[in-house]
N, CA, C and O atoms as a Maestro MAE file, in Angstrom:
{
 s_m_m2io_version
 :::
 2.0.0
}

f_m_ct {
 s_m_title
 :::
 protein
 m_atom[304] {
  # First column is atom index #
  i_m_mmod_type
  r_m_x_coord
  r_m_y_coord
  r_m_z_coord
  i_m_residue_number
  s_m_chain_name
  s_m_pdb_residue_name
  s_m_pdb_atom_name
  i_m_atomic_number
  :::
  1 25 4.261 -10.640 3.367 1 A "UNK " " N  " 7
  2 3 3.639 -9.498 2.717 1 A "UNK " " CA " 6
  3 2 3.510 -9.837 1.243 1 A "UNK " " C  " 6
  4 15 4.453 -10.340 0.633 1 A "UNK " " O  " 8
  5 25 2.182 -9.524 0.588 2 A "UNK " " N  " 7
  6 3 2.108 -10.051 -0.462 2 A "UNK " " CA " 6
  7 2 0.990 -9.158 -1.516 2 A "UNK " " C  " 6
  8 15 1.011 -8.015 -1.059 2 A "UNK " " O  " 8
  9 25 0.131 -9.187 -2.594 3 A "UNK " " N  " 7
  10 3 -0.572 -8.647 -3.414 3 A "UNK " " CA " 6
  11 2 -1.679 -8.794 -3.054 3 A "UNK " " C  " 6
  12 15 -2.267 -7.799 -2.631 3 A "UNK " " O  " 8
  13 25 -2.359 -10.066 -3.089 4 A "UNK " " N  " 7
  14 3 -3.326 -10.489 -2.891 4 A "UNK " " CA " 6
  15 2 -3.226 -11.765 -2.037 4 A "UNK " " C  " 6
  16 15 -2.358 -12.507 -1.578 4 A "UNK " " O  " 8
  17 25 -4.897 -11.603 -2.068 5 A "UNK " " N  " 7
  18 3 -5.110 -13.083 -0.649 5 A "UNK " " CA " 6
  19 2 -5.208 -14.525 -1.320 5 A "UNK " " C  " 6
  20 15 -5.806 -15.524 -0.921 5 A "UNK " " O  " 8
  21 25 -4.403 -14.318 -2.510 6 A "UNK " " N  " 7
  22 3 -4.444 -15.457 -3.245 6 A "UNK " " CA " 6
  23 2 -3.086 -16.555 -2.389 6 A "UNK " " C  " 6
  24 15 -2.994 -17.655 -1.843 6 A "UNK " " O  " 8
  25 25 -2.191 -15.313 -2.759 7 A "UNK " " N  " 7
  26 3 -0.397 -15.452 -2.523 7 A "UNK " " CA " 6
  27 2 -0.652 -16.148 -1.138 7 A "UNK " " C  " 6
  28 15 -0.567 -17.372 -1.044 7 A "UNK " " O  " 8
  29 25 -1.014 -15.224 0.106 8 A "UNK " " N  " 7
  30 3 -1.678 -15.020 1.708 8 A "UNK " " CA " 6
  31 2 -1.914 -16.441 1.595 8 A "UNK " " C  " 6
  32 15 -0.975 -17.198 1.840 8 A "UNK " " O  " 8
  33 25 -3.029 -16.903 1.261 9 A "UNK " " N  " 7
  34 3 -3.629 -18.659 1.391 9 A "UNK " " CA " 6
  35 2 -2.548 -19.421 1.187 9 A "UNK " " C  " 6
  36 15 -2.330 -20.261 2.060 9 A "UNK " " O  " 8
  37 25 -1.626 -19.352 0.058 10 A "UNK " " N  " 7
  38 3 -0.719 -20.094 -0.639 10 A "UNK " " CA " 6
  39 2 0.332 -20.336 0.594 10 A "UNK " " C  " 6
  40 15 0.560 -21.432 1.105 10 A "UNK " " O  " 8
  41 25 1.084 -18.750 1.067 11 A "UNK " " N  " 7
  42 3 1.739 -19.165 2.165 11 A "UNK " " CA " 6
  43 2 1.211 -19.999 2.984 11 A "UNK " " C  " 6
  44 15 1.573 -21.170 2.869 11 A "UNK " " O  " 8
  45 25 0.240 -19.666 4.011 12 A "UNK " " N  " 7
  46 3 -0.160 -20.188 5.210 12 A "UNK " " CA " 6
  47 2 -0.083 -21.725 5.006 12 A "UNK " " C  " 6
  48 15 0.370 -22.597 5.748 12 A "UNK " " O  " 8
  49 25 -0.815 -21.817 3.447 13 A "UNK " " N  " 7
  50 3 -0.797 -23.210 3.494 13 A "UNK " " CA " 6
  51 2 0.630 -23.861 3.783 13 A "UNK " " C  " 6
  52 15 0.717 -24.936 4.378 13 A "UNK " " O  " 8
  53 25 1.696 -23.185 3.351 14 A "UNK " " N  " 7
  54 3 2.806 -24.061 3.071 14 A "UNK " " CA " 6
  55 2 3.873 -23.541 4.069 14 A "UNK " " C  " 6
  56 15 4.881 -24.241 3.970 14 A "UNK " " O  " 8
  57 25 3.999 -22.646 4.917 15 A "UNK " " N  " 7
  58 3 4.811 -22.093 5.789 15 A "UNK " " CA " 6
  59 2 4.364 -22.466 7.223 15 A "UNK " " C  " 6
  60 15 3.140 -22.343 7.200 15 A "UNK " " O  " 8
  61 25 4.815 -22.931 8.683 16 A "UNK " " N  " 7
  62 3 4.329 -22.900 9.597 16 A "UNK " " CA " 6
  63 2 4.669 -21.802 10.052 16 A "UNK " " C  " 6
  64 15 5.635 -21.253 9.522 16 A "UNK " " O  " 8
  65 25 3.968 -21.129 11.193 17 A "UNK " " N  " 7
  66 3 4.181 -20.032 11.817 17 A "UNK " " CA " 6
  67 2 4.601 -19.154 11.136 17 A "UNK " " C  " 6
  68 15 5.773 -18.836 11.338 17 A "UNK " " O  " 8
  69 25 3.930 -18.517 10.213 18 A "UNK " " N  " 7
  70 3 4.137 -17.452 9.813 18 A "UNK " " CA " 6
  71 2 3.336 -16.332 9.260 18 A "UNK " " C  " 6
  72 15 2.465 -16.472 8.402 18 A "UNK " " O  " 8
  73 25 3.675 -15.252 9.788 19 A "UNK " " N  " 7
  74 3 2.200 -14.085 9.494 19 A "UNK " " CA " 6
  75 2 2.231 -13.918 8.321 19 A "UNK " " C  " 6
  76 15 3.312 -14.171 7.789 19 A "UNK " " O  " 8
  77 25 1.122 -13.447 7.452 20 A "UNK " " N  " 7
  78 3 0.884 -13.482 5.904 20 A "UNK " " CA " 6
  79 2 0.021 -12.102 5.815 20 A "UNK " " C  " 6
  80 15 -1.107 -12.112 6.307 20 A "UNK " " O  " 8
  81 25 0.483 -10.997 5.244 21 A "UNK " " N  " 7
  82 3 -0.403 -9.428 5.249 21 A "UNK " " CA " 6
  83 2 -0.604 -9.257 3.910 21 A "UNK " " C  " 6
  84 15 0.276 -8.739 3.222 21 A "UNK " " O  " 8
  85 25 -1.615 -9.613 3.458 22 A "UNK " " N  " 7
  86 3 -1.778 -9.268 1.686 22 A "UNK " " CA " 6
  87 2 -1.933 -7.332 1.841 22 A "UNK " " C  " 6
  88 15 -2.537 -6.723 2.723 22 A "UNK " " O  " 8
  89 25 -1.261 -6.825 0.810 23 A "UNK " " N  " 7
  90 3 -1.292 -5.578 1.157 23 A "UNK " " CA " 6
  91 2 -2.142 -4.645 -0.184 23 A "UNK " " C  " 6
  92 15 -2.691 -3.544 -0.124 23 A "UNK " " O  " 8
  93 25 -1.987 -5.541 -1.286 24 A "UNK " " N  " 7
  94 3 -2.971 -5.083 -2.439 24 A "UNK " " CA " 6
  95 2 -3.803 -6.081 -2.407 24 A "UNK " " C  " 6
  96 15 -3.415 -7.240 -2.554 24 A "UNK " " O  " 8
  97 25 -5.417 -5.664 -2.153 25 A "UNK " " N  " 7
  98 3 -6.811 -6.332 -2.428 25 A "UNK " " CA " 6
  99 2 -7.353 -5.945 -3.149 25 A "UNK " " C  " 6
  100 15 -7.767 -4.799 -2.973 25 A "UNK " " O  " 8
  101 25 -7.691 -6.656 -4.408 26 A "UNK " " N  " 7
  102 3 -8.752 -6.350 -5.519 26 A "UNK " " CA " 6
  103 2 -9.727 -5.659 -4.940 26 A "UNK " " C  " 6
  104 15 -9.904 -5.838 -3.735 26 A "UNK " " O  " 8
  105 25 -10.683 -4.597 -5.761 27 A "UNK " " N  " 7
  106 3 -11.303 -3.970 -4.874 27 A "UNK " " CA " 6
  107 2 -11.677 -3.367 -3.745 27 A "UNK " " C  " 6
  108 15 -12.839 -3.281 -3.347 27 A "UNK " " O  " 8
  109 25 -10.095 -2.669 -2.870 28 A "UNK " " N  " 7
  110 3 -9.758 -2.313 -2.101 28 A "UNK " " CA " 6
  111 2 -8.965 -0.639 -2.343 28 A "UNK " " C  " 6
  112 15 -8.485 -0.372 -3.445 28 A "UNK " " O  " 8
  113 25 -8.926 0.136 -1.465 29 A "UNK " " N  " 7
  114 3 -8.494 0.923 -1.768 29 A "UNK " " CA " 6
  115 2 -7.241 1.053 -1.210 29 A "UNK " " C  " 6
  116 15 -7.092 1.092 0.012 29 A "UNK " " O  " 8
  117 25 -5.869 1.158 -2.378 30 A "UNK " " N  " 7
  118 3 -4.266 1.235 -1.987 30 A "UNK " " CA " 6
  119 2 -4.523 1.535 -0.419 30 A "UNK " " C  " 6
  120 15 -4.720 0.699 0.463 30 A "UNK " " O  " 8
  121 25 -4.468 3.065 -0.288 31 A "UNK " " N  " 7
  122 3 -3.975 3.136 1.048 31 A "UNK " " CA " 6
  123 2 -4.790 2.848 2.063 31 A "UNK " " C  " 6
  124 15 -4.615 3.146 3.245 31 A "UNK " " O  " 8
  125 25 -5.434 2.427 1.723 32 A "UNK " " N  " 7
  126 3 -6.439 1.859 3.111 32 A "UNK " " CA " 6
  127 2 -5.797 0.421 3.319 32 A "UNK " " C  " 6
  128 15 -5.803 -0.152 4.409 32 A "UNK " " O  " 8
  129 25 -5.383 0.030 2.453 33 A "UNK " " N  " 7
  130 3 -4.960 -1.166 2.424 33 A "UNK " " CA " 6
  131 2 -3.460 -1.459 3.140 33 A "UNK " " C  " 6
  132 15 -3.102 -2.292 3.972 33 A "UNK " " O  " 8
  133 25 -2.800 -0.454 2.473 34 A "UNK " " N  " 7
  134 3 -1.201 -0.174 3.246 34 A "UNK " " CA " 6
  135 2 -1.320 0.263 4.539 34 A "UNK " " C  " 6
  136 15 -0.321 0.183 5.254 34 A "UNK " " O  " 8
  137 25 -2.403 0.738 5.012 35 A "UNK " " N  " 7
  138 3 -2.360 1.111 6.604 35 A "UNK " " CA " 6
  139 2 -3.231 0.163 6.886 35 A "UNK " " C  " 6
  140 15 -3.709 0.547 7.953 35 A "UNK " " O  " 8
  141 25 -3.882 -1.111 6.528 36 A "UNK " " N  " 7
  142 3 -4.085 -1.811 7.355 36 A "UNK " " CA " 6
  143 2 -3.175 -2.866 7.229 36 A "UNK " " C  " 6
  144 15 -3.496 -3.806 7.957 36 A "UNK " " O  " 8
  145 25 -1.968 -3.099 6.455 37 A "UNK " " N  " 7
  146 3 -1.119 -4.518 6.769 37 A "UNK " " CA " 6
  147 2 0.200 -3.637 7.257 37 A "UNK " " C  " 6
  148 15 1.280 -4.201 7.429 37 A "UNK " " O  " 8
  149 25 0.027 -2.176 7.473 38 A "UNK " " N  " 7
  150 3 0.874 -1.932 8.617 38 A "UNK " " CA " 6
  151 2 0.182 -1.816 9.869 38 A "UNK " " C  " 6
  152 15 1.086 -1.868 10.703 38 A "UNK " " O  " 8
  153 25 -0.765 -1.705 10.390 39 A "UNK " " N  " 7
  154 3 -0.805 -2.532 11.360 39 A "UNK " " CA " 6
  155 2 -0.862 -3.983 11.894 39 A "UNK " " C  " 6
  156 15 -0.511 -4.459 12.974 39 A "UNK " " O  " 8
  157 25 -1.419 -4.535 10.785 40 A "UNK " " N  " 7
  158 3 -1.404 -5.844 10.921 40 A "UNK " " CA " 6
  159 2 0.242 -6.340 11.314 40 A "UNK " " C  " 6
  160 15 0.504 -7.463 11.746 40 A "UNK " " O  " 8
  161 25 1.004 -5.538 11.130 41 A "UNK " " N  " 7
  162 3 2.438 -6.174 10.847 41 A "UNK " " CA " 6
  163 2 3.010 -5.562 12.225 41 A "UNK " " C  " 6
  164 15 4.078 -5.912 12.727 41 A "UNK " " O  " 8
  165 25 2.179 -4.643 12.734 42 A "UNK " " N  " 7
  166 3 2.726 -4.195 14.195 42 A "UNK " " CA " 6
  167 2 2.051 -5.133 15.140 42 A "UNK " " C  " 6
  168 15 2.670 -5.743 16.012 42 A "UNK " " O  " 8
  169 25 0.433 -5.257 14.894 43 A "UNK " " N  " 7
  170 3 0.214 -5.937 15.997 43 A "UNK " " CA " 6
  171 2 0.645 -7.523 15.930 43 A "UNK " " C  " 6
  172 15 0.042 -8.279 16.692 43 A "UNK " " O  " 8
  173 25 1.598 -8.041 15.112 44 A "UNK " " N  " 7
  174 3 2.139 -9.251 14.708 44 A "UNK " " CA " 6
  175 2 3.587 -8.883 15.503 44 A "UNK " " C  " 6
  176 15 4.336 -9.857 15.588 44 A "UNK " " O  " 8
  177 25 4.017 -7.827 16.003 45 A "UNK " " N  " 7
  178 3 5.539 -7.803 16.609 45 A "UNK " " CA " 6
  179 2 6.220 -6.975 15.531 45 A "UNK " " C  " 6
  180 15 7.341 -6.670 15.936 45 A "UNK " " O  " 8
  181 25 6.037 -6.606 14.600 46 A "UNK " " N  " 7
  182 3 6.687 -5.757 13.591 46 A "UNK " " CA " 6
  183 2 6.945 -4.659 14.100 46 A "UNK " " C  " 6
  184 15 5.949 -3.990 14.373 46 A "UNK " " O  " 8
  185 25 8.471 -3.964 14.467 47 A "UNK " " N  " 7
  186 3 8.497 -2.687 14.705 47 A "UNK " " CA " 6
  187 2 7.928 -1.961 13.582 47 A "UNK " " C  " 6
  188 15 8.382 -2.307 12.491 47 A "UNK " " O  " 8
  189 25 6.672 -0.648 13.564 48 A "UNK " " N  " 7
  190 3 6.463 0.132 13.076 48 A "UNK " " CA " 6
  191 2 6.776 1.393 12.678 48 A "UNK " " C  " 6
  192 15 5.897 2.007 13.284 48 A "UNK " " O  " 8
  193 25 7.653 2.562 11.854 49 A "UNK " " N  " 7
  194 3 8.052 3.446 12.652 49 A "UNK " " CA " 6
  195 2 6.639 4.679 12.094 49 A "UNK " " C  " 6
  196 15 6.562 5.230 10.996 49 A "UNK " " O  " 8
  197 25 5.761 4.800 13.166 50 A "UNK " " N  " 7
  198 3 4.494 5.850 12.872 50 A "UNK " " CA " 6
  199 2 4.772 7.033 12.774 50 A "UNK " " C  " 6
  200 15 4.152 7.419 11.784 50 A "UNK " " O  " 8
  201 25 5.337 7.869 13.201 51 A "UNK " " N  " 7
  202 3 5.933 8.904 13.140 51 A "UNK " " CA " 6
  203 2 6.268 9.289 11.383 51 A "UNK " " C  " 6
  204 15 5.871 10.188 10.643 51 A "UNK " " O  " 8
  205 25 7.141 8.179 11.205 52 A "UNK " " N  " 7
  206 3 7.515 8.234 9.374 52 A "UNK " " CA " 6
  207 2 6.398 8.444 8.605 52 A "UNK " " C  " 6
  208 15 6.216 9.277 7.718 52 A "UNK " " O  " 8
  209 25 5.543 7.449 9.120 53 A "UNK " " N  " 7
  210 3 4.161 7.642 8.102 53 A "UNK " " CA " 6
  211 2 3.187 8.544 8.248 53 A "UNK " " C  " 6
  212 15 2.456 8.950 7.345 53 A "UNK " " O  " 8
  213 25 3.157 8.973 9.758 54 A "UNK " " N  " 7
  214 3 2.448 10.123 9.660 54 A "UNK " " CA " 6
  215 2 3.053 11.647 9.219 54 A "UNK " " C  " 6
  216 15 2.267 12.589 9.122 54 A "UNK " " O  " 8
  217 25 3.933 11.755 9.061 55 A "UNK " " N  " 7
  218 3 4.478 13.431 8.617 55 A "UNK " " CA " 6
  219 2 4.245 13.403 7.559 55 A "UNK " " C  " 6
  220 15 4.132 12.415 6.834 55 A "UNK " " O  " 8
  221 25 4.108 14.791 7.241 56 A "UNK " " N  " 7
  222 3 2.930 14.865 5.878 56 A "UNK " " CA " 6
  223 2 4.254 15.356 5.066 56 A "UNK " " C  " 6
  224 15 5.142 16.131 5.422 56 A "UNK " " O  " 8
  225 25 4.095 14.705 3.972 57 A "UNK " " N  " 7
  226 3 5.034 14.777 2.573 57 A "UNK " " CA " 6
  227 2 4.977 16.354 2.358 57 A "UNK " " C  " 6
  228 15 4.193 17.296 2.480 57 A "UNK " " O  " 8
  229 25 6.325 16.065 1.950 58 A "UNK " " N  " 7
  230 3 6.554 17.549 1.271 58 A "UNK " " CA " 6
  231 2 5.888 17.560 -0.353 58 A "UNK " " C  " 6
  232 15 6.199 16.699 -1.176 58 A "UNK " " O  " 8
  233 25 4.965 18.641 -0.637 59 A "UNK " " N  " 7
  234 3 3.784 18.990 -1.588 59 A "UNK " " CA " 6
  235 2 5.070 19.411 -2.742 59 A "UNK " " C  " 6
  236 15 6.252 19.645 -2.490 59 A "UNK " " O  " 8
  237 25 4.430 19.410 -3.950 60 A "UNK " " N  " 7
  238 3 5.513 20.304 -5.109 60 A "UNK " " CA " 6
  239 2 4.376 20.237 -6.333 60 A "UNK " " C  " 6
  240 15 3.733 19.219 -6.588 60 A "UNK " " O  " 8
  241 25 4.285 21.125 -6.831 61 A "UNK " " N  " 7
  242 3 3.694 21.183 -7.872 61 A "UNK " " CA " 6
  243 2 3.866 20.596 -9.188 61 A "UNK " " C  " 6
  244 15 4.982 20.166 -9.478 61 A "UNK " " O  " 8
  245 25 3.042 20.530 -9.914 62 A "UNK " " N  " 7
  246 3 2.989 19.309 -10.854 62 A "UNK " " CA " 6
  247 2 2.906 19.996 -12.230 62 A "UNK " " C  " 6
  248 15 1.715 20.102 -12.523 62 A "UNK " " O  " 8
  249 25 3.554 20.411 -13.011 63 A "UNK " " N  " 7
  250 3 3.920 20.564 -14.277 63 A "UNK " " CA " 6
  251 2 2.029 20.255 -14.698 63 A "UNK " " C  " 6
  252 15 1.676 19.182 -14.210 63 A "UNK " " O  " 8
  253 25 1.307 20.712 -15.179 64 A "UNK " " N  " 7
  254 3 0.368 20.198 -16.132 64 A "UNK " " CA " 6
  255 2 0.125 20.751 -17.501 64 A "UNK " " C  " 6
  256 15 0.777 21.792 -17.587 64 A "UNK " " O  " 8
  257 25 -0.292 20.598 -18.211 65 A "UNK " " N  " 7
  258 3 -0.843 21.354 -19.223 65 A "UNK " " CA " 6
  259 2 -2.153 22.338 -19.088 65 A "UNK " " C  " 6
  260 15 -3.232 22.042 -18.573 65 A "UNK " " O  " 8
  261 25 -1.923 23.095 -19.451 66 A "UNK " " N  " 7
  262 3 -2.722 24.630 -19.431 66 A "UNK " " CA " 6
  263 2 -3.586 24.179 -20.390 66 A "UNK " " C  " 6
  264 15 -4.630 24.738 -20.055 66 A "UNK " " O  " 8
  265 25 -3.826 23.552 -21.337 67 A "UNK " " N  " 7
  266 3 -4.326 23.733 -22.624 67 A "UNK " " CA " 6
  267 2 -5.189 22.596 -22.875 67 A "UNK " " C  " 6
  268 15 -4.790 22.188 -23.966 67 A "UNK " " O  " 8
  269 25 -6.087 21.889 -22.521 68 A "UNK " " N  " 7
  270 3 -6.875 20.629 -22.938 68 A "UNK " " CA " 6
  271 2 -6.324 19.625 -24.172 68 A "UNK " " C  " 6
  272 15 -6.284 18.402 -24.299 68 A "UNK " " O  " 8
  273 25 -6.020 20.476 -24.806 69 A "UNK " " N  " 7
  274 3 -6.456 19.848 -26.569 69 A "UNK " " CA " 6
  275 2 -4.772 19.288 -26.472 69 A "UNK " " C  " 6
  276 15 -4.556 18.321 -27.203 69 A "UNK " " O  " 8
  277 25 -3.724 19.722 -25.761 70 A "UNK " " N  " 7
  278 3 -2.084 19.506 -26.293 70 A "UNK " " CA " 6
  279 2 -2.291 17.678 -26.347 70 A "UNK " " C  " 6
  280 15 -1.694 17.098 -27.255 70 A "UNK " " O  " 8
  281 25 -2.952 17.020 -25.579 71 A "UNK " " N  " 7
  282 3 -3.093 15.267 -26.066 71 A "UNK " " CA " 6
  283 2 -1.942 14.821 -25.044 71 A "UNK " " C  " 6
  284 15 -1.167 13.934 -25.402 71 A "UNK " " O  " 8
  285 25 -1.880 15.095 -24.461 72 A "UNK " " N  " 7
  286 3 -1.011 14.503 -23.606 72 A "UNK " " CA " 6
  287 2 -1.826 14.494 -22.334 72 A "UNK " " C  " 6
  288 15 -2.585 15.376 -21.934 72 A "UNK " " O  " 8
  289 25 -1.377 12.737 -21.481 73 A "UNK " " N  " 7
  290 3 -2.199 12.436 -20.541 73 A "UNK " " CA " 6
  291 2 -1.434 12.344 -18.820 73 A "UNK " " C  " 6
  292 15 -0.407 11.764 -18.469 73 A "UNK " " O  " 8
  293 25 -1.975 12.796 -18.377 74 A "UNK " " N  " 7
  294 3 -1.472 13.052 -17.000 74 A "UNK " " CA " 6
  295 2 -1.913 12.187 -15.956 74 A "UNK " " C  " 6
  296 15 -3.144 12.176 -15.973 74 A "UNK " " O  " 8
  297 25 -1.365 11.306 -14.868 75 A "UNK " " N  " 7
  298 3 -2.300 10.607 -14.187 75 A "UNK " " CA " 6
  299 2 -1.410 11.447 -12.646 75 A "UNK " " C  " 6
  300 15 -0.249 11.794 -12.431 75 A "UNK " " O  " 8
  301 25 -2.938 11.502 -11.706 76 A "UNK " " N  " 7
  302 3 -1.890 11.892 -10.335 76 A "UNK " " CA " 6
  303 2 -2.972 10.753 -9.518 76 A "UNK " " C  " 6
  304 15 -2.808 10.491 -8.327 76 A "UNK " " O  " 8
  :::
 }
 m_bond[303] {
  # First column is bond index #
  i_m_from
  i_m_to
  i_m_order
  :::
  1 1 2 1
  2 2 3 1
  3 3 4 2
  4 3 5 1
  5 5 6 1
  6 6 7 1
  7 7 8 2
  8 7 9 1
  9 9 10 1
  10 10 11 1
  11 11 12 2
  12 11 13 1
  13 13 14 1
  14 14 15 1
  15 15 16 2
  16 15 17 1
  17 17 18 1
  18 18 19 1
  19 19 20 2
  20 19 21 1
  21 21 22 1
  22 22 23 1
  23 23 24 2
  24 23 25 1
  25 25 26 1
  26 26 27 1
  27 27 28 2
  28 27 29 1
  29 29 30 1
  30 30 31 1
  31 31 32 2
  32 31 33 1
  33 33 34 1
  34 34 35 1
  35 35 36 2
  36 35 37 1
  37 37 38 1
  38 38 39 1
  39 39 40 2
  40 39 41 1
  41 41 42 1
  42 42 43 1
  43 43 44 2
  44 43 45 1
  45 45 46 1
  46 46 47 1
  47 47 48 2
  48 47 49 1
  49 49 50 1
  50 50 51 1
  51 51 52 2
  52 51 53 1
  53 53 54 1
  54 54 55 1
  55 55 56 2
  56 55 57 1
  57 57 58 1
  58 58 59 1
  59 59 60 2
  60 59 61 1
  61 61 62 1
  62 62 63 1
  63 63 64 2
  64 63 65 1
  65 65 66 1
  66 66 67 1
  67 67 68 2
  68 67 69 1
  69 69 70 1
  70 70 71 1
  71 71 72 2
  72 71 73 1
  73 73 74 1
  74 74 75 1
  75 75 76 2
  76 75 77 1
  77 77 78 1
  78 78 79 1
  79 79 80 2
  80 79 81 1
  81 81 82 1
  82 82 83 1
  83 83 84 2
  84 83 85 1
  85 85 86 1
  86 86 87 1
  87 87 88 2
  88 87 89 1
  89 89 90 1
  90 90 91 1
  91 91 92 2
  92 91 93 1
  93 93 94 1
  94 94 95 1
  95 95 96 2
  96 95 97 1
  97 97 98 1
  98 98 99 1
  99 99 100 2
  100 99 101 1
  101 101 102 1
  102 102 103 1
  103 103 104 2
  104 103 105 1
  105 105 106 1
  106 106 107 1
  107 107 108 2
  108 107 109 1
  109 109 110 1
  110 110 111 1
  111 111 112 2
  112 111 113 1
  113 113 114 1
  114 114 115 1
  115 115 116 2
  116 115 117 1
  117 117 118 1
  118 118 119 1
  119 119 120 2
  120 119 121 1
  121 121 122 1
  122 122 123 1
  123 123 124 2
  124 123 125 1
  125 125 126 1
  126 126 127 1
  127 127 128 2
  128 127 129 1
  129 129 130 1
  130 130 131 1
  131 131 132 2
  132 131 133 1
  133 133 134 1
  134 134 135 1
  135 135 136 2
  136 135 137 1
  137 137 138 1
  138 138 139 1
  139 139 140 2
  140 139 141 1
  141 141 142 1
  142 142 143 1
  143 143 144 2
  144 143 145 1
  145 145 146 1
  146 146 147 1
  147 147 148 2
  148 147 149 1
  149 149 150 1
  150 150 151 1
  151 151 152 2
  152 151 153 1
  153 153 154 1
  154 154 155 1
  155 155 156 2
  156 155 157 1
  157 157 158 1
  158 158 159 1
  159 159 160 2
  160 159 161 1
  161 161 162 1
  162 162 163 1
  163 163 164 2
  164 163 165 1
  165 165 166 1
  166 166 167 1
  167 167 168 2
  168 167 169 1
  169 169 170 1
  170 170 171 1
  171 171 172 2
  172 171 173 1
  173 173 174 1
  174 174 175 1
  175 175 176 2
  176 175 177 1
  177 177 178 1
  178 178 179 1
  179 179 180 2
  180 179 181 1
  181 181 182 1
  182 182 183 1
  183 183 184 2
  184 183 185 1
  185 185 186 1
  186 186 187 1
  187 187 188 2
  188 187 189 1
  189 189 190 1
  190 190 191 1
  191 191 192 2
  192 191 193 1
  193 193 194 1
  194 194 195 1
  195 195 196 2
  196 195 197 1
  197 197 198 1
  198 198 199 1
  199 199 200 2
  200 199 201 1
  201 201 202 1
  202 202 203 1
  203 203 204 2
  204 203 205 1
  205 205 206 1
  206 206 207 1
  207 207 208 2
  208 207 209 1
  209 209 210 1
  210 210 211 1
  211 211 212 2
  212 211 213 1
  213 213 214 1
  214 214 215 1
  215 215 216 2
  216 215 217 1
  217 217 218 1
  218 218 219 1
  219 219 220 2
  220 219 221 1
  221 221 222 1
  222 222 223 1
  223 223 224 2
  224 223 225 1
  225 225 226 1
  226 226 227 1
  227 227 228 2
  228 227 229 1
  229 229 230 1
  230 230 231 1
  231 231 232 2
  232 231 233 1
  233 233 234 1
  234 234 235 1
  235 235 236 2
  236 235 237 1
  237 237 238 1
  238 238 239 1
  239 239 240 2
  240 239 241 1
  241 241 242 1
  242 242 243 1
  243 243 244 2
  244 243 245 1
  245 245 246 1
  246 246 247 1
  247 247 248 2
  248 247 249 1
  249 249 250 1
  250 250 251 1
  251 251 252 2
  252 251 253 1
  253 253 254 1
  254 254 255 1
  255 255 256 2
  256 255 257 1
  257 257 258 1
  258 258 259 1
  259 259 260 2
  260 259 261 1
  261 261 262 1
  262 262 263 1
  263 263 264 2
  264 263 265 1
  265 265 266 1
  266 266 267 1
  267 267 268 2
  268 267 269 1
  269 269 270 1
  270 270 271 1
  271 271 272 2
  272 271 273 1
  273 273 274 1
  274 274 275 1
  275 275 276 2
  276 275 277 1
  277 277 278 1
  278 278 279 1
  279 279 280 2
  280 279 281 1
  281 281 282 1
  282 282 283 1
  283 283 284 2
  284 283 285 1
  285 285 286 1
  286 286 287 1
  287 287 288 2
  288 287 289 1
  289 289 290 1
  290 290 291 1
  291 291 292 2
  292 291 293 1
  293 293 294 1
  294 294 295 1
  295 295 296 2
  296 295 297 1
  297 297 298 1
  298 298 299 1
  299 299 300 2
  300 299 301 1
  301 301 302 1
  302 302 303 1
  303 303 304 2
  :::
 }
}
């Protein structure tokens, strides 16, 4: 498991038998990306546990600023 398919090449080249799941791709989107090298990692023999990943997070509200102008930057 790795960042990019830079790392991915690097292994394969130098490891025998061994699966390689780049899980951050430049120009890819995070979680599209994390649910595809978890499957990749199941259909490789990786126990998965799906259940975990599918229950939906507990929500909580996020402190923001009311006010535009206060200059302070928020990322969600």
């Amino acid at each position: 498991i790795g960042p990019d398919a830079v790392l991915t090449t690097l292994t394969q080249d130098t490891l025998d038998d061994t699966t390689t799941i780049p899980l951050l791709r430049r120009d890819h989107d995070e979680t599209r990306s994390l649910v595809s090298g978890m499957a990749q990692a199941f259909t490789a023999g990786v126990p998965v546990d799906w259940q975990a990943y599918l229950r939906p997070a507990a929500a909580a509200p996020a402190p923001l600023p009311t006010y535009a102008f206060q200059r302070e930057r928020y990322w969600l």
